[in-house]
N, C-alpha and C positions, 0 to 999 in steps of 0.2 A: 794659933788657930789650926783645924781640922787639916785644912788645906793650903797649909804652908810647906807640908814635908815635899823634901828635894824627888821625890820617887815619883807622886803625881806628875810637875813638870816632865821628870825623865822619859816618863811613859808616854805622856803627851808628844813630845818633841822627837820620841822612837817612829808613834805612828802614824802620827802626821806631817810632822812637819822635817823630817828628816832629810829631803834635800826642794830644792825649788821648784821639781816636779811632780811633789806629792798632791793630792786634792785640794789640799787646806789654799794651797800658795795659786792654782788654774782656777778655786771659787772661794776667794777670800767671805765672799757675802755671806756661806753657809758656818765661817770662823770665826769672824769679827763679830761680836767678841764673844769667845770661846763658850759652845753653845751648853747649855744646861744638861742637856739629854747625855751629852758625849761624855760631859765630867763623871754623871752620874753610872756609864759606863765605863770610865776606869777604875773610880770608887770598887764598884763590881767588882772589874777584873784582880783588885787587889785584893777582896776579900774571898776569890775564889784561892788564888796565891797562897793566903793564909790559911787557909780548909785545909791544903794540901798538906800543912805541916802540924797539923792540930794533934798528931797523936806524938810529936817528937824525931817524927823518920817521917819522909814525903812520900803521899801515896798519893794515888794517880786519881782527880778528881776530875771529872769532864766540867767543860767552859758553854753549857749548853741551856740555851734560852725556858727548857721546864726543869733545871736543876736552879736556874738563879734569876728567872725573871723577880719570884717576888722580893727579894734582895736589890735586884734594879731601882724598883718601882718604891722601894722603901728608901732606897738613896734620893732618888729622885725628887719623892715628895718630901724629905729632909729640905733638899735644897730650895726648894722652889716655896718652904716653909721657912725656912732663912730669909730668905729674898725679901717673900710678904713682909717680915719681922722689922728688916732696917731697909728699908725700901725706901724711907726718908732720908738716907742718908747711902741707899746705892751699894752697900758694903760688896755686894756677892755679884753685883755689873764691874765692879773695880777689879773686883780678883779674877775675875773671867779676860779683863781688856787685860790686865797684866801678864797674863797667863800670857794671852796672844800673843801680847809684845814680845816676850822673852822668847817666847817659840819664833817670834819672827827671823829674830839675831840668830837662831840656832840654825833656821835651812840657808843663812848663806841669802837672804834677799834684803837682808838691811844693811845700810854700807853707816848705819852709826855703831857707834859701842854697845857692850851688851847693855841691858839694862839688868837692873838689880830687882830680882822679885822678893816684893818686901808686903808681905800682907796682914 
């Protein structure tokens, strides 16, 4: 799936959850489990990434709300278009709570094993 690759996690776990006093860990409520909106701005963030190296040599692309809102909002509504799709079966609330967990183990507040993101 889309949202399997190790790079989403990584990004995820960079900016939020990177040690026990980042936001995510002082308002679990606004994380648990890992919100739509935010996935749909890493999405983003990676496609801005990818722009940068579109000619072969990285040029310098700004990460700015009227160069890439409709990109956002086109992730977004992907998602939230998934969601409606297996909504009987939860697929995109499973990979959101997974997401969480595994970010949990990375800032250092879960005293179990990692868990295995398997989606």
């Amino acid at each position: 799936g889309f949202l399997k690759v190790p790079l989403i996690q990584k990004i995820i776990n960079t900016m939020w959850f990177a040690n026990k006093h980042d936001k995510d860990i002082m308002f679990p409520e606004h994380f648990k489990p890992f919100p739509y909106p935010t996935l749909a701005l890493v999405l983003t963030a990676i496609k801005c990434c990818i722009d940068e190296w579109a000619t072969g040599k990285q040029g310098d692309i700004s990460f700015t709300t009227q160069e890439y809102h409709l990109v956002y909002e086109a992730y977004l509504k992907c998602l939230q278009d998934f969601d409606n799709a297996t909504k009987d079966v939860g697929v995109l609330q499973v990979i959101c709570a997974r997401i969480y967990k595994a970010s949990q183990y990375t800032s250092s507040t879960s005293t179990q094993g990692a868990p295995t993101l398997i989606i």
